[in-house]
Each structure stands twice: as structure tokens, then as C-alpha cells.
C-alpha positions in Angstrom: -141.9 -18.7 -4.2 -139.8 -19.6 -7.5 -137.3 -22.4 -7.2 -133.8 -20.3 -7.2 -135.7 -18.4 -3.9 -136.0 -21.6 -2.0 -133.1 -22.6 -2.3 -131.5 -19.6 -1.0 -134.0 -19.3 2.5 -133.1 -23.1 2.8 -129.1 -22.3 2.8 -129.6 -19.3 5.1 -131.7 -21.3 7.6 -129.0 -24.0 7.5 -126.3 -21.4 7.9 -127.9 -19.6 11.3 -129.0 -22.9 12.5 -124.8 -23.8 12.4 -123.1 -20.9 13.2 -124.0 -20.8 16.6 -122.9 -24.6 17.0 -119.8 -24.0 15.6 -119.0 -20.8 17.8 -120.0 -22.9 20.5 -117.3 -25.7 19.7 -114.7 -23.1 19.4 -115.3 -21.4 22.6 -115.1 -25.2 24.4 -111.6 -26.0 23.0 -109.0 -25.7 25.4 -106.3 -23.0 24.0 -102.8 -24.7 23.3 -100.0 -24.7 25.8 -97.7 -21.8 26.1 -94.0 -22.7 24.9 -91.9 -23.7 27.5 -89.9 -20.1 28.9 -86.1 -20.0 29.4 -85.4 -22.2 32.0 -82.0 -21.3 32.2 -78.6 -20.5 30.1 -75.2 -20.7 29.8 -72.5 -18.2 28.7 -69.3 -19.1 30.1 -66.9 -17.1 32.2 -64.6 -14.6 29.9 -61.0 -15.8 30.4 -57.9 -14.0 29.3 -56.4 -17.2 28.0 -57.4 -20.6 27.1 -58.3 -22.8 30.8 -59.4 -26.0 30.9 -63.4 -26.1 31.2 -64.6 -26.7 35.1 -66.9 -25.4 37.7 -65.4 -22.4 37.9 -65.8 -21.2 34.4 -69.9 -21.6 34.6 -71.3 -18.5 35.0 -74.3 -19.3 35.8 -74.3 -20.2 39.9 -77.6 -22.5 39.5 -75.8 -24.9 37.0 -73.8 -27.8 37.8 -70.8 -28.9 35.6 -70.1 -32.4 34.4 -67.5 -33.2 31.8 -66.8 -36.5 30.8 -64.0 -37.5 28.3 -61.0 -35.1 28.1 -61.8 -31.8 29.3 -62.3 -29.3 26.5 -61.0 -25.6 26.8 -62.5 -22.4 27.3 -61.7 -19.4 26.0 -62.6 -15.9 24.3 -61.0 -15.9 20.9 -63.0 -13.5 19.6 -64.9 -11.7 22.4 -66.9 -14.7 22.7 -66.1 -17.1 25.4 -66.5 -20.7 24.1 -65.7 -24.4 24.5 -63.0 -25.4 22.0 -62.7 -29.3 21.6 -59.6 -29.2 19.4 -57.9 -31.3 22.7 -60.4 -33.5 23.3 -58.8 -37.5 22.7 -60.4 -39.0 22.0 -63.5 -37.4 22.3 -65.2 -35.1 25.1 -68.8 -33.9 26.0 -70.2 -31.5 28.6 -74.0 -31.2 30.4 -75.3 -28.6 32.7 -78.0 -29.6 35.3 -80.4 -26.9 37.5 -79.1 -27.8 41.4 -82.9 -27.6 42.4 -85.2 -29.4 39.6 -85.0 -31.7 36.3 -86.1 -30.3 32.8 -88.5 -31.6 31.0 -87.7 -31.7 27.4 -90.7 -33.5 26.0 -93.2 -31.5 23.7 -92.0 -27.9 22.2 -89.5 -27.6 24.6 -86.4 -26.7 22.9 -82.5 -25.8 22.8 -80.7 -23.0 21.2 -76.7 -22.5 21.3 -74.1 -20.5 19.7 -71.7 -22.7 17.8 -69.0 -23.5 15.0 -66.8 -26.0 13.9 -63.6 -27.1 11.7 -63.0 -30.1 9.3 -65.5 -32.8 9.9 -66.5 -32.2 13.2 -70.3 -32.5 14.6 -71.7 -31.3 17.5 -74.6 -33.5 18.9 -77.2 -32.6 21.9 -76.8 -35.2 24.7 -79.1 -35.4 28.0 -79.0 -37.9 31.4 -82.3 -39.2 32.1 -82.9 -39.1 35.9 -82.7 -42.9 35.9 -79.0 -42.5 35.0 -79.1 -43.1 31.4 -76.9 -41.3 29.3 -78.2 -40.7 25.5 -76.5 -39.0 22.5 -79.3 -37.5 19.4 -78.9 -38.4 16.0 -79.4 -34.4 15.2 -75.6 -33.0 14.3 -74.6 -29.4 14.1 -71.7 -28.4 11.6 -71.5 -25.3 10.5 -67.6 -24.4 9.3 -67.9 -20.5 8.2 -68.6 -18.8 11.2 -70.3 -18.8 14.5 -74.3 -19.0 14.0 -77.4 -19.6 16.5 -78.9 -23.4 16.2 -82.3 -24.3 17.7 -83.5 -28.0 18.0 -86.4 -29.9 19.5 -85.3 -32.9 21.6 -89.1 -34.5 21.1 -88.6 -34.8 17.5 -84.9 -36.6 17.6 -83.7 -40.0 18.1 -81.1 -41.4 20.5 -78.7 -43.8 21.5 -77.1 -44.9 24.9 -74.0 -43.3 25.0 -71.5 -45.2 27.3 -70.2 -42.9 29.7 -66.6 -44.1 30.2 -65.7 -44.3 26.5 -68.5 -42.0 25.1 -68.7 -44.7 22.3 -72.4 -45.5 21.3 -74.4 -48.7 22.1 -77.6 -50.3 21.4 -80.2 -49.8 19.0 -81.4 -46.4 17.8 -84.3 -45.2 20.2 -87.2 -43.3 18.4 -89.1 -42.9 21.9 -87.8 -41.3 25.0 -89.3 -40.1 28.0 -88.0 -37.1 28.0 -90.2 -35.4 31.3 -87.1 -35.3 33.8 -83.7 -35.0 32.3 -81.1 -34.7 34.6 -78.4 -33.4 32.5 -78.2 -31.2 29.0 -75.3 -30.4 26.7 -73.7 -31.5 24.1 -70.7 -34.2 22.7 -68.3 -34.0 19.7 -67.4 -37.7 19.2 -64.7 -37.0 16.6 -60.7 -36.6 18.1 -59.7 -33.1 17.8 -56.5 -32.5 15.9 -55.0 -29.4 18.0 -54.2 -26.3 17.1 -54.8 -24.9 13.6 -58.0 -25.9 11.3 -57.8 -29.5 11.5 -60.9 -30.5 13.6 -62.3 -29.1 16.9 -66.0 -27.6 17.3 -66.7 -24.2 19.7 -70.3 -23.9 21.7 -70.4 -20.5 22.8 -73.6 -19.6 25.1 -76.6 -22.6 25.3 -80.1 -21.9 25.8 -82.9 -24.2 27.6 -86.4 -23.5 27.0 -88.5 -26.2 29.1 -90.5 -26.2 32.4 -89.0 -27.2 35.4 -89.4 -30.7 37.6 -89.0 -30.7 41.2 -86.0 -33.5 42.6 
């Protein structure tokens, strides 16, 4: 057996002798976890002219309305019904909760919603724990030319407390959140809207939840 022949059996033993091993280590690892499903969304009720936003525009009878701030409008300039902050003094937010279970936002789950906004408005996402802590992310949304879809992880932003009465922020930024039973999901445009025209105001058309539910 010549040197360059040796070599090669040596490599093919080695190779049999590993394969196996290796298939064996694959076959052990637990698959990943499925992405959360749609745990619920939001569309709005279609109204014929601008209301103010309360229980009765949800659409969605499993969803619970909280507004805090001014109230924001709704409407369906457009054909798409909408909450319009151009009002809002001097600022306003919105959540949604499930009457029956908390969301857990931790890991892949994630947000979509349907939005737009004038001047130098942002939109940011904004949960309540189920302690009773209110945070606001440090993710804005501001997208002037039209309406477009946004999607966002809540795992991989950062927060502050977000004072309730004044919906001014406090504290320190927080880069770790338990996020496994949030209470409350929507969003908060800090910035005074300037009315009618194209001053300032953001729209959220329809928001999307993809998370697994937790029991109350």
C-alpha cells in the first residue's frame, strides 16, 4: 500500500466512524419553537364621520379599551378606519387587552400595525406589565408618504416608565423587561397634535399581536 493510498482508507474510516455520531446529535436536538400565532387584532369600527375613540369603536368584542391622555379620533378617511391624533394635547396613547389572559411578548413574539404620520410625529409601542407598570419603547415609527405595514419585536427594544397621568417619561432607560404577562398593548404619540391640516398628528389603522396567551 503506497503512501497517497493510506491516506485515503485513513480519511474514509474517520469519516464513517463520524457520520453516524453526528446524525445522532442532530436527531437529539430539540427543533426550535414555532412563532407565536395571531393572538388577536384590531381593526376599528368604520364610522361615517370622525368620533371620538371608545369602547364602542373596537371591533373586536374580546378586547378591552383603555385610553389615556386626550382621546384620539377615529375615522375612515380613506376607506380605512384609523386613529387620528391630530387632537390629542398634549399627547394621547391607546392599549388593547384580551378580557381572558395576558400576552406574552418575550422571545419572537411580535407586533404588526398599519400606520402613517405628518410633520414630526412618532408613533411608539407601549405595554402594561401585569404588576401595573406602564412602559413606553424606544422603537419610533414615522413614515410621512403614505400608509405602510410596520412589524417590531418587543424582546429586542428598550423602555421607559411612562407616567400614566401625564404620559411624560421617567427613569432610566430599561434594557431588560419581563415581558411574559403584559396586560396592555398599543401604542403612544408623545408629540401635541396641531389639528386639522398637515401639521402633526399620526394614524394607526388595524394592529396585529402575534404572542401566546397567559391565563389571569
Amino acid at each position: 500500500m503506497n503512501f497517497r493510498t493510506h491516506v485515503a482508507l485513513i480519511t474514509t474510516l474517520a469519516t464513517l466512524t463520524l457520520v453516524p455520531a453526528v446524525q445522532t446529535q442532530a436527531a437529539d436536538r430539540p427543533a426550535p419553537p414555532a412563532p407565536p400565532s395571531l393572538l388577536f387584532k384590531e381593526s376599528w369600527t368604520e364610522t361615517k364621520e370622525a368620533v371620538p375613540l371608545a369602547q364602542n369603536v373596537v371591533s373586536n368584542p374580546a378586547l378591552t379599551l383603555t385610553v389615556y391622555g386626550a382621546a384620539p379620533e377615529v375615522n375612515s378617511e380613506g376607506g380605512t378606519p384609523h386613529v387620528w391624533t391630530g387632537l390629542c394635547s398634549p399627547a394621547c396613547a391607546v392599549t388593547l387587552k384580551l378580557k381572558d389572559s395576558y400576552a406574552d411578548l418575550s422571545g419572537k413574539a411580535h407586533i404588526k400595525w398599519y400606520s402613517k404620520t405628518s410633520g414630526f410625529h412618532e408613533i411608539r409601542p407601549m405595554v402594561k406589565l401585569a404588576d401595573g407598570t406602564l412602559l413606553v419603547s424606544n422603537f419610533a415609527d414615522a413614515y410621512t408618504y403614505d400608509y405602510r405595514t410596520v412589524e417590531f419585536y418587543p424582546a429586542d427594544m428598550q423602555w421607559l416608565t411612562l407616567d400614566p397621568a401625564t404620559l411624560t417619561t421617567k427613569g432610566q432607560l430599561r434594557t431588560t423587561v419581563d415581558l411574559s404577562k403584559v396586560d396592555e398593548i398599543g401604542f403612544v404619540d408623545l408629540t401635541p397634535g396641531s389639528g386639522h391640516g398637515l401639521g402633526g398628528f399620526s394614524n394607526v389603522g388595524w394592529i396585529e399581536v402575534y404572542a401566546n396567551a397567559t391565563p389571569r
